[in-house]
C-alpha positions in Angstrom: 86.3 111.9 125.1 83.9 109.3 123.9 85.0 109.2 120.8 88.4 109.0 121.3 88.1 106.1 123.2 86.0 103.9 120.8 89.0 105.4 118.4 92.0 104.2 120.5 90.0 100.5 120.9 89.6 100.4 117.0 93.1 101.5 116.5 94.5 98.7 118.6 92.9 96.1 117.6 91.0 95.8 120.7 87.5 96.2 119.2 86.2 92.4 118.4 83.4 91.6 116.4 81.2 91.0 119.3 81.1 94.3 120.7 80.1 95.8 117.3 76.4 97.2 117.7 75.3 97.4 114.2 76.4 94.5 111.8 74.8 92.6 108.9 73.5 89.3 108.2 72.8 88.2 104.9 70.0 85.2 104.3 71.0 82.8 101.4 67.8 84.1 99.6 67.8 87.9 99.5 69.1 89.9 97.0 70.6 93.4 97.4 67.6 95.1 95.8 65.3 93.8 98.2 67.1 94.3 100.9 64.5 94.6 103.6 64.6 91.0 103.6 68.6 90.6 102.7 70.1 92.7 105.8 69.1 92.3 109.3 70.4 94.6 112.0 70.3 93.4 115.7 72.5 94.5 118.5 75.1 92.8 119.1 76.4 91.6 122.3 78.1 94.1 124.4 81.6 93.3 126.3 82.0 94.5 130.0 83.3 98.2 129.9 82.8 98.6 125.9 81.5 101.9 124.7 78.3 101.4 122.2 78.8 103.4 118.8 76.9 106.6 119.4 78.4 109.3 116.6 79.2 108.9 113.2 82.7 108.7 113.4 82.2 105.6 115.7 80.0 103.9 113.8 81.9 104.3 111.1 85.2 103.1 112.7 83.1 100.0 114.3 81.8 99.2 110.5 85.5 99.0 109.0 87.0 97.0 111.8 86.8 93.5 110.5 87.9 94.9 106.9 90.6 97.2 108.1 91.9 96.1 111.8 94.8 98.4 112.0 93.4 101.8 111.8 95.8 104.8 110.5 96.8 106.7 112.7 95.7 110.9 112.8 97.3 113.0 110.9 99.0 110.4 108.6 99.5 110.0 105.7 97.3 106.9 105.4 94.7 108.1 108.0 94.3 111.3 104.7 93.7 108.2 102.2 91.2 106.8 104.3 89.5 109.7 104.9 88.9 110.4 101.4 88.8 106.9 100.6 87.9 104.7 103.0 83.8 103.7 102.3 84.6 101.3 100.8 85.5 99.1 103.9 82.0 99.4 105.6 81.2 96.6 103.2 79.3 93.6 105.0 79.4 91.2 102.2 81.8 88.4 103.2 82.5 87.6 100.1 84.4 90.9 99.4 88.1 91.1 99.9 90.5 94.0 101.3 93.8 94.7 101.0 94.8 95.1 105.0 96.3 98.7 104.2 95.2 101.7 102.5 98.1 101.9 100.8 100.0 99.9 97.9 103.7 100.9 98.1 104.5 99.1 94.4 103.0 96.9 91.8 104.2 93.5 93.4 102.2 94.4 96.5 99.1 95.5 93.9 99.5 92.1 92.5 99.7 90.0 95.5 96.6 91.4 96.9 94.7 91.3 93.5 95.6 87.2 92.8 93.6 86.3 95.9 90.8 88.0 94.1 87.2 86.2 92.9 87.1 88.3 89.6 84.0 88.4 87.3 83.4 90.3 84.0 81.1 92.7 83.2 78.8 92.4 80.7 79.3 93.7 77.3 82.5 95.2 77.9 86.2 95.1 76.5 88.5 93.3 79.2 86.5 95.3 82.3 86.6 92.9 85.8 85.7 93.8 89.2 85.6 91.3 92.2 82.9 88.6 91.8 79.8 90.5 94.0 80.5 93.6 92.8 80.6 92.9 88.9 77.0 90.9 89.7 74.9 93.8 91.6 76.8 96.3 88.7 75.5 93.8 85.7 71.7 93.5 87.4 71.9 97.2 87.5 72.7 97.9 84.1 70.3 95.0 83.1 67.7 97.4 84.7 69.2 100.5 82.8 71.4 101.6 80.3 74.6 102.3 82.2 77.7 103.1 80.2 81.3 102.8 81.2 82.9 106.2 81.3 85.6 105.5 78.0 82.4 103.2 77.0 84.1 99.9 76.9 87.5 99.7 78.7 89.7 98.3 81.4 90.5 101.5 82.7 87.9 102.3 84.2 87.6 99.1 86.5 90.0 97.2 88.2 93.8 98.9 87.5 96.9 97.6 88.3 99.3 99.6 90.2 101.2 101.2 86.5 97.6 102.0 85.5 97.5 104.5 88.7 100.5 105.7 88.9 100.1 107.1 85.3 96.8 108.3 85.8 98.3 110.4 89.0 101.4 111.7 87.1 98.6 113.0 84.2 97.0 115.3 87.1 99.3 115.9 89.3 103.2 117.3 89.4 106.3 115.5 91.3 105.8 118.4 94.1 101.9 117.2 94.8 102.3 113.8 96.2 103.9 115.8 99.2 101.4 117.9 99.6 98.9 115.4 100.0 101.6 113.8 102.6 101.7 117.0 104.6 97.8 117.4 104.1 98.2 120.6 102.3 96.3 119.6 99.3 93.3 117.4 99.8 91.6 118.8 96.5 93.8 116.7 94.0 91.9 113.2 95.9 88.6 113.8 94.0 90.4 114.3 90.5 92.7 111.2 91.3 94.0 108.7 94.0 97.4 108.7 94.6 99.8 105.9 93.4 98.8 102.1 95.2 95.3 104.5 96.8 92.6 103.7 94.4 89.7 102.1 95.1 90.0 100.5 91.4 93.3 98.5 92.9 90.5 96.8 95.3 88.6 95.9 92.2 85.8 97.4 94.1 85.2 100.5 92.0 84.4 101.7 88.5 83.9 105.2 86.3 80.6 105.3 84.6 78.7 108.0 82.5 75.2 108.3 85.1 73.1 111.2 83.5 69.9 110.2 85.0 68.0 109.4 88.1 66.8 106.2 86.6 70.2 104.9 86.5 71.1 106.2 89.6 68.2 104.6 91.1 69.2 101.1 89.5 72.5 101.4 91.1 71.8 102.6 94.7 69.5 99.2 94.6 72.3 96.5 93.9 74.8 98.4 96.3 76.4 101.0 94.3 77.2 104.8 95.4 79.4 107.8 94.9 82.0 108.2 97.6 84.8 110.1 96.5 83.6 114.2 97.1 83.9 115.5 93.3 85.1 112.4 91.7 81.7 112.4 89.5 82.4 109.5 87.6 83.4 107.1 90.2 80.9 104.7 91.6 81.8 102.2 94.6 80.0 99.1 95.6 79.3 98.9 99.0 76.8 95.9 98.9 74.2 98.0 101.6 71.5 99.3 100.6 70.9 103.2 100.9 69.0 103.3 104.0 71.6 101.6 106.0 74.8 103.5 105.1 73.8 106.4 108.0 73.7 103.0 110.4 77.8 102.5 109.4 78.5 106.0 109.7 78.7 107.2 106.3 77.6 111.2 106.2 75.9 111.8 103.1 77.1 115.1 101.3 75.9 117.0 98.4 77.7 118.7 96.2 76.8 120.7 93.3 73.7 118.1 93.3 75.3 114.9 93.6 74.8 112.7 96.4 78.1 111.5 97.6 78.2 109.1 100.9 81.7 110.1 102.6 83.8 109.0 105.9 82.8 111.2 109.1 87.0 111.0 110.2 
């Protein structure tokens, strides 16, 4: 019943900032690799009658509520996309950006979202941006290591537009699959591909790299990158948290076939 609750408040809109019990604040010296120093977690103060985040699924719903105030709904088709999707908006940094849905319906949306965008390049690459925060802690990372790009220079594999997707999810999947997903009878096709206007790489928040190695692993988990998308192995997702404090915003870490993915709880 608990849970439900917390669920109802986030859904509504009724959960405000100040009843949050675990948020972040960033000092104008840190950086993410040190970030002992960078995130500070206090408790918040607590409204009359408001229910203090207790399982994962609340924590995690209390995390995403200044990113994403409307929450889907159970057992839509959105509320499926955020499930598999949906890390990403346990982000602290202020500086990130997210679109206020989980879903694109067409490239003019994908476009209006991505102009209000802070973009920065990554280094050494052919035409590959990501939002400003992200493309830094990705370029101190692979400063630290030698990270490839999965095609090993392109766009593609960073921020997409929402023809990019769409052709991507017509290569893996046939016209009767998208319904599927709607009807949440297939849930498997998510980790080969996001449906059209789901990806993470419309948020420019994402990026497919070749990782063979705990080294580089290590470099990334330090400037705020993980995997989040079960059996996507290439895809890596900034979060801008450090390892250590993704349990504390409700992310369930889950291993598969020895990868460390960091999924939603819903």
């Amino acid at each position: 019943m608990t849970a439900f609750i917390v669920f109802a408040l986030v859904a509504s809109n009724q959960l405000h900032h100040s009843q949050l019990v675990t948020n972040t604040q960033q000092f104008p010296e840190c950086t993410i690799a040190d970030s002992t120093s960078c995130y500070h977690f206090y408790t918040a103060p607590i409204q009359p009658n408001s229910t203090i985040p207790q399982t994962e699924q609340e924590r995690f719903l209390s995390a995403i509520a200044k990113n994403l105030t409307t929450i889907p709904q159970p057992g839509t088709y959105e509320y499926i996309l955020l499930r598999a999707y949906g890390a990403a908006f346990v982000d602290q940094d202020p500086t990130v950006k997210f679109p206020t849905t989980v879903l694109f319906n067409n490239e003019q949306e994908t476009q209006g979202f991505q102009t209000t965008l802070i973009m920065d390049k990554v280094n050494n690459t052919n035409n590959c941006y990501l939002q400003k925060s992200a493309a830094t802690a990705l370029n101190k990372a692979r400063s630290l290591q030698n990270i490839p790009l999965k095609s090993g220079y392109g766009a593609s594999d960073c921020t997409r537009n929402f023809a990019t997707n769409l052709r991507f999810w017509q290569k893996y999947a046939n016209r009767y699959t998208l319904d599927k997903v709607r009807q949440g009878k297939e849930t498997a096709i998510l980790g080969v591909v996001a449906p059209p206007g789901a990806s993470q790489h419309l948020w420019g928040l994402a990026i497919d790299l070749r990782v063979s190695n705990s080294q580089q692993r290590q470099a990334l988990y330090e400037n705020g990158w993980f995997q989040t998308v079960e059996n996507d192995v290439p895809h890596w997702t900034y979060l801008g948290v450090s390892e250590a404090n993704l349990q504390n915003l409700g992310l369930k870490n889950k291993i598969v076939r020895g990868i460390t993915y960091w999924v939603t709880p819903i």
